[in-house]
C-alpha positions in Angstrom: -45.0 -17.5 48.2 -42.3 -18.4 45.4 -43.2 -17.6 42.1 -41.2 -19.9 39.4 -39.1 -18.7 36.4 -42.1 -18.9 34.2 -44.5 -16.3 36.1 -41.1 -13.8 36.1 -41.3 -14.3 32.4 -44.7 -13.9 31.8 -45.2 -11.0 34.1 -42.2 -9.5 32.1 -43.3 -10.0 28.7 -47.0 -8.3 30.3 -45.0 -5.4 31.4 -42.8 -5.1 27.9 -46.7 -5.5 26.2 -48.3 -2.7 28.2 -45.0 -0.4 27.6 -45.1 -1.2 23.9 -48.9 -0.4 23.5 -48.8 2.7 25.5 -45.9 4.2 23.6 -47.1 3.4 20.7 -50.6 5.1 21.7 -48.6 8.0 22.9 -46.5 8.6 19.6 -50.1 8.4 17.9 -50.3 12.2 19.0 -47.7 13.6 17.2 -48.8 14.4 13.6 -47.0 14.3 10.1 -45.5 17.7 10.2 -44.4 17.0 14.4 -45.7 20.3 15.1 -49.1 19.6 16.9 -48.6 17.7 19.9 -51.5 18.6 22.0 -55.4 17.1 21.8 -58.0 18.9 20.0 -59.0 21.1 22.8 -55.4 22.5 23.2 -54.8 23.6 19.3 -58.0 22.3 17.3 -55.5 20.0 15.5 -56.6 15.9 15.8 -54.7 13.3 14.0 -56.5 10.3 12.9 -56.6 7.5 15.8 -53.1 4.9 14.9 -53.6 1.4 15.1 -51.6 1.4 18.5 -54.5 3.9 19.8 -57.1 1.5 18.7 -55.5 -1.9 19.9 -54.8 0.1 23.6 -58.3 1.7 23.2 -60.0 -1.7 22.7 -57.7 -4.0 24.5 -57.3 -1.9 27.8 -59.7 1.2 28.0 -63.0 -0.2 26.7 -62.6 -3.0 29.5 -61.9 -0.6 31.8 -65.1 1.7 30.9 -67.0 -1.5 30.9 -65.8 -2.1 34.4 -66.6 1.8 35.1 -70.2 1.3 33.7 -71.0 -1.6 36.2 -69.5 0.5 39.0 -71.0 3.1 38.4 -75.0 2.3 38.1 -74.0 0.1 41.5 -73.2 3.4 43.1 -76.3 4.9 41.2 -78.6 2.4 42.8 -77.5 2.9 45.9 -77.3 6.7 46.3 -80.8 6.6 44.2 -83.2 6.6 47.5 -80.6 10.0 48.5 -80.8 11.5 45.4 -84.6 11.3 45.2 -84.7 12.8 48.4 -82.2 15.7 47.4 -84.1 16.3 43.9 -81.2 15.7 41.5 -81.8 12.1 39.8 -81.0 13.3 36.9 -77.9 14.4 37.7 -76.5 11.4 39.2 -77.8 9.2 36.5 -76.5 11.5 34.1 -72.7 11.3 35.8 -72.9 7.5 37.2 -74.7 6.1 34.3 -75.1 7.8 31.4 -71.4 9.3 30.8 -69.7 6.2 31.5 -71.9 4.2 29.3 -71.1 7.0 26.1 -67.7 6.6 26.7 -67.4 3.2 26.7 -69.9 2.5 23.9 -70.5 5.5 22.0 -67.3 7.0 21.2 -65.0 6.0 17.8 -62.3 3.4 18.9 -59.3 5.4 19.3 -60.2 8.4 20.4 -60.1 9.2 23.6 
């Protein structure tokens, strides 16, 4: 299969997109004074979400928790029958259904 001059390009300009919006969600971690690097859980320090952070967190990340979320309560209906049997429904509901869903729709855009 021959892809023509036009796929290249688009599939380039995807590639430069997605390489843009992650360093620019990356550099959002770095604050003013460039001495806290790390998440809150490393140093208790957390800059305010940039707009890079939100445009990757809404244009990549909530799709992909979306897809995560439908995956997930599949596999939850499914094991459901084993997990009754083995007591711990709410566990797996809690892990397959419930997290997935917070993250997705729950949580401030940008933070992550």
């Amino acid at each position: 299969m021959r892809f023509g001059k036009s796929a290249w390009m688009a599939a380039m300009m995807a590639a430069l997109v997605l390489f843009a919006a992650t360093a620019t969600a990356a550099a959002g971690y770095r604050t003013q004074s460039g001495n806290c690097l790390e998440k809150e859980y490393y140093t208790g320090c957390e800059p305010e979400p940039t707009g890079g952070q939100m445009m990757w967190d809404a244009l990549v990340l909530r799709p992909v928790g979306i897809v995560g979320t439908v995956l997930g309560t599949a596999v939850w209906l499914v094991s459901y029958p084993f997990s009754a049997l083995g007591g711990n429904i709410d566990q797996a509901t809690e892990k397959l259904v419930v997290t997935p869903f917070d993250w997705t729709f729950q949580r401030p855009l940008g933070e992550f």
